[in-house]
Structure formats: structure tokens, C-alpha cells
C-alpha positions as CSV (number, residue, x, y, z in Angstrom):
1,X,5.6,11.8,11.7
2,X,6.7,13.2,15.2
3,X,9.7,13.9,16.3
4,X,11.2,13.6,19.3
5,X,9.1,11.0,20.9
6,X,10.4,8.8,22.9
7,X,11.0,5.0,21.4
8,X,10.4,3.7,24.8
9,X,6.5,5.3,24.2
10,X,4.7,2.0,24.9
11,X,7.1,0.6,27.6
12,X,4.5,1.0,30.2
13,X,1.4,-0.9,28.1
14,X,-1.5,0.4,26.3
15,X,-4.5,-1.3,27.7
16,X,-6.6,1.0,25.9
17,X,-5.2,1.1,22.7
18,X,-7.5,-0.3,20.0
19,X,-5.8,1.0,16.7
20,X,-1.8,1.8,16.3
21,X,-0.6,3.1,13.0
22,X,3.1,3.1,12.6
23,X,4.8,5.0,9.6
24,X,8.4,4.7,9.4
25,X,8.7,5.5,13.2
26,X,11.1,3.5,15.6
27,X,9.8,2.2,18.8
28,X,11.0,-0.3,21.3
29,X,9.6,-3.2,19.7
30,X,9.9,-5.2,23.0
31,X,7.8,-3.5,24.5
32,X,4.4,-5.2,26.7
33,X,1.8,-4.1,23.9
34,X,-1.7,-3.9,23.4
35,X,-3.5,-6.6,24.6
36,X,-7.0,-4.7,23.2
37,X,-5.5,-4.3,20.3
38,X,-7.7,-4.5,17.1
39,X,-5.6,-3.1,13.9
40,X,-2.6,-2.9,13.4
41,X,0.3,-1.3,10.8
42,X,3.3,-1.1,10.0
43,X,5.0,1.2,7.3
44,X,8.7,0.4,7.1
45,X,11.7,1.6,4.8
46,X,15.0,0.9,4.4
47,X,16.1,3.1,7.7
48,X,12.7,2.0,9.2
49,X,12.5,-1.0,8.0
50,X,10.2,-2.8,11.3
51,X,10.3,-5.3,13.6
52,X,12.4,-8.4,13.0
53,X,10.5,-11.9,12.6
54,X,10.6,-12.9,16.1
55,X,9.9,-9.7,17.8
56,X,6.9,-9.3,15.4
57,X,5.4,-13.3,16.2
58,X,6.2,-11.6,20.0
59,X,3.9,-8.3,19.5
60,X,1.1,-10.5,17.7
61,X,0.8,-13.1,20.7
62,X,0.2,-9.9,22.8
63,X,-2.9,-9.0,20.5
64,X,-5.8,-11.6,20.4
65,X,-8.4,-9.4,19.6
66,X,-6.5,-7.8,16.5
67,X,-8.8,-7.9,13.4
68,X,-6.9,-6.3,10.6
69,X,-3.3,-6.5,10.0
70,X,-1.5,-4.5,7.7
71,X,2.8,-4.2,7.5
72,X,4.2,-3.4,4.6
73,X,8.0,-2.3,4.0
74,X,10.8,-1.8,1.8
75,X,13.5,-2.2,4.4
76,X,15.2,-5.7,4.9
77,X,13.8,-7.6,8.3
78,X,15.6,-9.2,10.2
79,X,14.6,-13.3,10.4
80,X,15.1,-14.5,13.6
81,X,13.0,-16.9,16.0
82,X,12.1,-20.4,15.5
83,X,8.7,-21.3,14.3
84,X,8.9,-25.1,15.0
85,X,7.6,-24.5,18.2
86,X,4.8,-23.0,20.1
87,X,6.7,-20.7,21.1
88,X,7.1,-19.4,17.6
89,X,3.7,-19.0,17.0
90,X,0.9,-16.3,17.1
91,X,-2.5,-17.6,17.3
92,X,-5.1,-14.8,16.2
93,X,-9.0,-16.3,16.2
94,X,-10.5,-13.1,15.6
95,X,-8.2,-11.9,12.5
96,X,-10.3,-11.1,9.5
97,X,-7.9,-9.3,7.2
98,X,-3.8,-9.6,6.3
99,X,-1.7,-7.3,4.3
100,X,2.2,-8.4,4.4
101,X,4.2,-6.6,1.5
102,X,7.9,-7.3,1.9
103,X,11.2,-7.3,-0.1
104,X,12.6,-10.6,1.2
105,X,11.6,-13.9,1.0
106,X,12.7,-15.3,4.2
107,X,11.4,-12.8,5.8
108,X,7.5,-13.3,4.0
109,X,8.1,-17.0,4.9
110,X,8.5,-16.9,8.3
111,X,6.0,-14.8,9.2
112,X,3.4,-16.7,7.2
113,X,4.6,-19.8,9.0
114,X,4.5,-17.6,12.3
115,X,0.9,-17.2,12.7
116,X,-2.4,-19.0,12.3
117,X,-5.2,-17.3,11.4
118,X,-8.4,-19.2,10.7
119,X,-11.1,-17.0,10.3
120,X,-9.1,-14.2,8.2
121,X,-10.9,-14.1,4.5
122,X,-9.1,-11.5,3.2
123,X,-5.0,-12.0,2.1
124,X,-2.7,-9.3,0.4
125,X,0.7,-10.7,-0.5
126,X,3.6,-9.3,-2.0
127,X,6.8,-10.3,-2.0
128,X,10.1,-9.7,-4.5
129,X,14.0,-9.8,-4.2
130,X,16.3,-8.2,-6.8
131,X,18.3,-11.1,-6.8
132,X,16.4,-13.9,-8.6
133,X,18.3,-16.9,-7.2
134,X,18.0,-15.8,-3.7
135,X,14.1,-15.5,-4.4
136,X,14.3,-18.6,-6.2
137,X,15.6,-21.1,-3.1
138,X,12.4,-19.8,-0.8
139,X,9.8,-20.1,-3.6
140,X,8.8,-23.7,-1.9
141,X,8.8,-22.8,1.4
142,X,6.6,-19.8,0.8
143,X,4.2,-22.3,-1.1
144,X,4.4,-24.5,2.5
145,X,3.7,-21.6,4.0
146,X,0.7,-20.7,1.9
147,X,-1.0,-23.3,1.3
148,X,-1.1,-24.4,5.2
149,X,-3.1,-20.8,5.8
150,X,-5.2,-21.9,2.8
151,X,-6.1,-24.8,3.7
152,X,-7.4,-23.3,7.1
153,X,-9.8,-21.2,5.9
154,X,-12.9,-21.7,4.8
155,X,-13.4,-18.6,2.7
156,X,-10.8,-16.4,1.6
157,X,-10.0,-13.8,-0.8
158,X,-6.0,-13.4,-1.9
159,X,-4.4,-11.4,-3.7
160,X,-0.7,-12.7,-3.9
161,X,2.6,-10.7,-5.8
162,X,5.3,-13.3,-5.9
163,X,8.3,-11.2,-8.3
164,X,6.1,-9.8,-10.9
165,X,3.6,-12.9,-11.1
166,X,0.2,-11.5,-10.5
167,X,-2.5,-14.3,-8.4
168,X,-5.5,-12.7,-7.4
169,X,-9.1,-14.7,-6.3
170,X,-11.6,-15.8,-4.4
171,X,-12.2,-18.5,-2.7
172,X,-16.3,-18.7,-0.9
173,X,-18.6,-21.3,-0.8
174,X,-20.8,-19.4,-3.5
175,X,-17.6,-18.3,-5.9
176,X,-14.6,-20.1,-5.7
177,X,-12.0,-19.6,-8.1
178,X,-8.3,-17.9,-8.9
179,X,-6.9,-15.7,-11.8
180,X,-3.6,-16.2,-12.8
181,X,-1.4,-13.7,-15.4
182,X,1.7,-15.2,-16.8
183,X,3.9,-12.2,-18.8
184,X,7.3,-12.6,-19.7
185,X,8.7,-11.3,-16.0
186,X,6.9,-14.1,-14.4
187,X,9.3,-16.2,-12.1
188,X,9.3,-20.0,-13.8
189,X,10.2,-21.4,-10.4
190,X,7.1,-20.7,-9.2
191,X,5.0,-23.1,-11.5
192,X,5.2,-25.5,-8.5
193,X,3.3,-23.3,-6.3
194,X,0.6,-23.1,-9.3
195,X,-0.3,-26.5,-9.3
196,X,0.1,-27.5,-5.7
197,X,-2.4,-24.4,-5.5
198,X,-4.7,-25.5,-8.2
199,X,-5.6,-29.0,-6.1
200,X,-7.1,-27.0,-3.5
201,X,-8.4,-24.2,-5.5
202,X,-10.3,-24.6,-8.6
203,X,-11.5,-23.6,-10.9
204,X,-8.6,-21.4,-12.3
205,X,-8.8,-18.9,-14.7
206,X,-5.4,-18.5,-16.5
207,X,-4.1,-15.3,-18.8
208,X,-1.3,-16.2,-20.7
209,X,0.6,-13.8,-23.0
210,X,1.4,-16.0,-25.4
211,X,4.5,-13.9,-27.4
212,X,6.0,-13.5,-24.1
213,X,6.6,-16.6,-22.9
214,X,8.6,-19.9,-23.8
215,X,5.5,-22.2,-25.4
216,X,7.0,-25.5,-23.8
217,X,7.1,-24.2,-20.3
218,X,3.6,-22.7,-20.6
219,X,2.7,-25.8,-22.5
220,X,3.8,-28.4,-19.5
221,X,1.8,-25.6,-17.0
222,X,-1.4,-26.5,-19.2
223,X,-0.6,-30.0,-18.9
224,X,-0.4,-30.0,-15.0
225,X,-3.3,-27.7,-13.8
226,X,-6.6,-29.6,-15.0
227,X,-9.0,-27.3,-12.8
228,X,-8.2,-24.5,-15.4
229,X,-11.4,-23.4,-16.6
230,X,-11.1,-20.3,-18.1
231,X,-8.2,-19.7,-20.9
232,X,-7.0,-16.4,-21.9
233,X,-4.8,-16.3,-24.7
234,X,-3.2,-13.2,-26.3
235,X,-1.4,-13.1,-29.5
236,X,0.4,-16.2,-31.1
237,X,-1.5,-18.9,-29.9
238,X,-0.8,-21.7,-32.0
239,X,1.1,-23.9,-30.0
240,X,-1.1,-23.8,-26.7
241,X,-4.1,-24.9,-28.9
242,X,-2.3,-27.2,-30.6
243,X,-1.6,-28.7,-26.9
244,X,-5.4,-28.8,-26.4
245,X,-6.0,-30.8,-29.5
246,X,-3.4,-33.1,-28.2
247,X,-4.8,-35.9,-25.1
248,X,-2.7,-37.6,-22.9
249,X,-2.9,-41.6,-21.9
250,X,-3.2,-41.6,-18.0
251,X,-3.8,-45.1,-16.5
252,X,-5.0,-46.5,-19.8
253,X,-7.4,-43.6,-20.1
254,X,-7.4,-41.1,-22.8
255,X,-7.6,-37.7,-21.6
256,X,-7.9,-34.0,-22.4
257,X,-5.8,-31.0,-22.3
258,X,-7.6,-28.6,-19.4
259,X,-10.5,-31.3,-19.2
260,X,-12.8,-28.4,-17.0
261,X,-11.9,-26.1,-19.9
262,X,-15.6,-24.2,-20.4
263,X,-14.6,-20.6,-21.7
264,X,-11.4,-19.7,-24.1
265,X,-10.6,-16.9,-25.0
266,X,-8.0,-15.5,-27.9
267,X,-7.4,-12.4,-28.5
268,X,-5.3,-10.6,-31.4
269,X,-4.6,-14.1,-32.8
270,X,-3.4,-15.0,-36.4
271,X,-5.3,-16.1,-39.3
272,X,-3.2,-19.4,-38.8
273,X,-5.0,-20.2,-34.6
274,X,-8.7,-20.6,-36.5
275,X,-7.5,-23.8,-38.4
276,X,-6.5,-25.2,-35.4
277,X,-9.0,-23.6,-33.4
278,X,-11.7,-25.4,-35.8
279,X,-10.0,-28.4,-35.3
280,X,-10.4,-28.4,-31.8
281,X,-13.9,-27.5,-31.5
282,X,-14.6,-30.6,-34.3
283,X,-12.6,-33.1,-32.0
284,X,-14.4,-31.5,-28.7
285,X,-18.2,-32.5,-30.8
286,X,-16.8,-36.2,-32.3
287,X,-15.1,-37.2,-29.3
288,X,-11.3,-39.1,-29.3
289,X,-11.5,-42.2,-30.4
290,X,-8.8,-44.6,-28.5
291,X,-8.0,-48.1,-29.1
292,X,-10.7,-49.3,-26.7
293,X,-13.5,-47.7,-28.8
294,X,-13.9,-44.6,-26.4
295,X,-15.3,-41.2,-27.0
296,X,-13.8,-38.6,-24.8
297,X,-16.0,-35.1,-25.6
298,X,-15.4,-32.0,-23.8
299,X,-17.8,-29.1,-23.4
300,X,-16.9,-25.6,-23.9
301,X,-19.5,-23.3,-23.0
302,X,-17.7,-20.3,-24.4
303,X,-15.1,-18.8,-26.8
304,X,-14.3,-15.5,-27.8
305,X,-12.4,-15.1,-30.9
306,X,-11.1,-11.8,-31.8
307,X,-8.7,-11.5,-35.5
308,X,-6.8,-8.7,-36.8
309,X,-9.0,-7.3,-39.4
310,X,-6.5,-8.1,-42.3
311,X,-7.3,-12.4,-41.0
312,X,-10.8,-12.6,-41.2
313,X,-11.0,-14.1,-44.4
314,X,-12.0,-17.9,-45.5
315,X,-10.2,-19.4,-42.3
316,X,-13.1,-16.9,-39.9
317,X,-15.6,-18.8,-42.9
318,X,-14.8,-22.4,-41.9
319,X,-14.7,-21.7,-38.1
320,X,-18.2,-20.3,-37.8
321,X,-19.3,-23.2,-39.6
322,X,-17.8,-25.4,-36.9
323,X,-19.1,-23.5,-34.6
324,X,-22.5,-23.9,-36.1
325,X,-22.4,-27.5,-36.0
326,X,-22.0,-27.3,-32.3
327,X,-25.1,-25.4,-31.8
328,X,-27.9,-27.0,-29.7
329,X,-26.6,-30.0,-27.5
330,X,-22.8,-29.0,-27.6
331,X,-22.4,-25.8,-27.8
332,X,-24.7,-22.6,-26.3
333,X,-21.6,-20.2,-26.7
334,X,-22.2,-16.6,-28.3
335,X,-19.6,-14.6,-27.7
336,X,-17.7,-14.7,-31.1
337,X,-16.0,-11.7,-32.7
């Protein structure tokens, strides 16, 4: 860091300038920047913290060229400017990559409203508040926010930090998909931003760790994301595949639990998840019968099963030979523990 220099250091322009790293270092953020500019970023703190919303959309306008953006910060910005109009907004064609870590909400939502970025495939988003309820009243606008920059990219990959609950993927027109980790510091309120998310973005691969988490909850999550097709279940998992044995009538139609479900995956389970685990498997070969005579079959692909040593007794018995009766036309799954 240098001292000494002069905030004022980019008053008179930059036309040159191709690649500006800040690190906690104030300078007049008014400033006529960088038209040529192609990465930028900004490290912030709490003395540092950066520029405020508006004054950042201002910078960005100047920049059409910029290819990478990076700001990340611990210090509180300032939200200011109005992003209903043009005015408000940064248009950057040529932006490939963008990294916004930040401690409040507001802030992280209007920026993400603040700019539009079509051809940027590559997202890094944090953002946390230490008071939950605060956090709790933006969770839907961010979701506005991010979904509108989702929906204008073709190809993306995110990797999104919203108070603890981790969303990373991949979104290409070769490997689409998104990971999801639900632990018990996860932020409930944010279940809505999973399932708007999951009707633009399947398939979904969910890890849930089942002791941590109130079953219900996780259980309605299940319910409401059918482009889950990967399910990673550690520890007590009883009642989430009990909710899988369980269909639901939807416009007279009987349907599944997680009806892409391919691959499921328990791990440390009890003795007591391979009853119910066989019993799934059974009703996924036989089909549900409803009162219109229907069969309703779903295909998994695979399953990974993985017991504490001391629970691999006649219940491990009975579910390899349900397993075995799946072989051939319903089942080509090997990975079995």
C-alpha cells in the first residue's frame, strides 16, 4: 500500500489504464476513469470499505471494455442511486467474470440489479449480515436480482454464499447443473430462492445433513424442487426416504417425490434407512398403483449405500436382494457399499 498519494490520483483520466487494483486505498471515487479499462478490483474494509452503490454503477458506465470484475469488502457500502432507471444502470457487453463479496445485503442487491452483463460465465457471490432478520427482509430481492442475471446468460458458472448456505454449479450447454449443501447454519428464508432457482436450472444436486436440520422443512424443500437429481444424504435419513416412498396427487395425477431422482446417496445411515430404503427401490420396480389403474415407475440409475459396520446385518441381506431384482431393465447401478 502507498502512502501519501494523492486521492485525487485519477482526477485527470487514465486513458491508458488497462488493469487497476485497489487494496484498501481511498481515492476520489468521482473521478473521470478509465474508459480502456479491462479488470478491475476492489479490496475494502471496514475503514476502506469502497465506493457506495451509485458511485460504483457511475465508475462501471465509464468502463465498457472491462472484462473481469472483482470487489470484495468487509466494510459497510453505502446504497445510494436508483436503479429503476437507465440512469442506474451499467451496461458491460464484454464482461466475462464477477466476483462481488460483501457484508450487507442491500448493498449485494443493488449492485446486482445495477448492471447487466450478458456474456459474463463466471459468478462469485457472497454475501452475509450478523443480524439474521436484516438479512432475512432482502433474501427476495437478491433472488430478483439473481435470477434476472441468470436468466441472461447463456452459460454461466456460479458460485453463490448467501449466510452460510453454500450454491455452487454450472450451468453450459454440455453440463448444466447446481450443487446445493444444506447444514444446520443454512438461512431457511432462503428456500424460496431454491426453487425459483431450480425452474431455470436443473438438474440439482442436493447434500443434506440430515441430523442437522428440521426433517419437515427439508421435507417440504424435497417436495418443491422436482429437478433434483442427485440426493446426498448423511446420517439419519429416515424421514426424507420415507418422503420419497410417499407420492403426491397433482391434477388427478399420482406423482413422485424428486421424480428426476437418478443417483442417491446415504452415507453413515442406520440399520433402520435399509427397510425403507428397500421399500423404495420395490415401489420404484412395481410402479404406484392409483385408483385409475396407473403405474408410475421411477428410474434410479444409482445408489450408494454406506452402514456403520455394527448395521450390516440381515436388513444389508434383504436390500441387496431388492436390489437384485432391479438388475437388467431397472436398475444398472453398482455403486453399493
Amino acid at each position: 500500500m502507498l502512502e501519501g498519494v494523492s486521492i485525487n490520483l485519477f482526477s485527470g483520466g487514465a486513458d491508458h489504464l488497462r488493469h487497476l487494483d485497489l487494496s484498501f486505498f481511498p481515492i476520489f471515487w468521482n473521478s473521470r476513469l478509465l474508459s480502456q479499462l479491462e479488470k478491475l478490483t476492489i479490496m475494502g474494509s471496514p475503514t476502506v470499505p469502497g465506493p457506495s452503490t451509485s458511485e460504483l454503477t457511475y465508475i462501471l458506465r465509464q468502463c465498457p471494455r472491462l472484462y473481469k470484475f472483482v470487489m470484495i469488502t468487509s466494510g459497510e457500502i453505502r446504497v445510494l442511486g436508483d436503479t429503476r432507471s437507465e440512469v442506474g444502470i451499467a451496461h458491460l457487453p464484454a464482461l466475462g467474470s464477477f466476483t462481488l463479496h460483501l457484508e450487507n445485503p442491500r448493498a449485494f442487491n443493488r449492485i446486482l440489479s445495477s448492471v447487466r452483463i450478458p456474456e459474463c460465465t463466471m459468478f462469485s457471490l457472497e454475501c452475509s449480515h450478523a443480524t439474521r432478520n436484516i438479512f432475512s427482509n432482502e433474501i427476495s430481492h437478491i433472488t430478483t436480482a439473481l435470477l434476472s442475471v441468470i436468466r441472461s446468460t447463456p452459460s454461466i458458472s456460479l458460485s453463490l454464499s448467501l449466510s452460510e448456505l453454500n450454491l455452487t454449479g454450472r450451468r453450459t450447454e454440455d453440463d448444466p447443473g447446481i450443487d446445493i449443501t444444506l447444514n444446520s447454519d443454512s438461512p431457511w428464508e432462503i428456500l424460496a430462492s431454491l426453487i425459483e432457482l431450480s425452474v431455470l436450472w436443473p438438474p440439482i444436486n442436493a447434500y443434506i445433513c440430515c441430523n442437522e436440520l428440521p426433517s419437515l422443512q427439508v421435507a417440504d424443500l424435497l417436495r418443491r424442487i422436482p429437478s433434483i437429481t442427485k440426493l446426498h444424504l448423511t446420517g439419519n435419513s429416515d424421514q426424507y426416504i420415507a418422503q420419497l416412498l410417499q407420492p403426491t396427487l397433482n391434477n388427478g395425477k399420482y406423482e413422485w417425490v424428486l421424480p428426476n431422482l437418478r443417483k442417491l446417496w446415504l452415507d453413515d445411515c442406520p440399520e433402520s434407512s435399509l427397510s425403507l430404503l428397500t421399500a423404495l427401490v420395490e415401489r420404484r420396480r412395481e410402479g404406484i398403483e392409483t385408483d385409475q389403474g396407473e403405474g408410475v415407475r421411477l428410474r434410479l440409475d444409482k445408489v450408494h449405500v454406506a452402514v456403520p459396520y455394527w448395521g450390516r446385518n440381515q436388513e444389508m441381506g434383504t436390500f441387496y436382494s431388492a436390489l437384485r431384482m432391479l438388475k437388467g431393465e431397472y436398475w444398472n447401478g453398482d455403486m453399493i457399499d
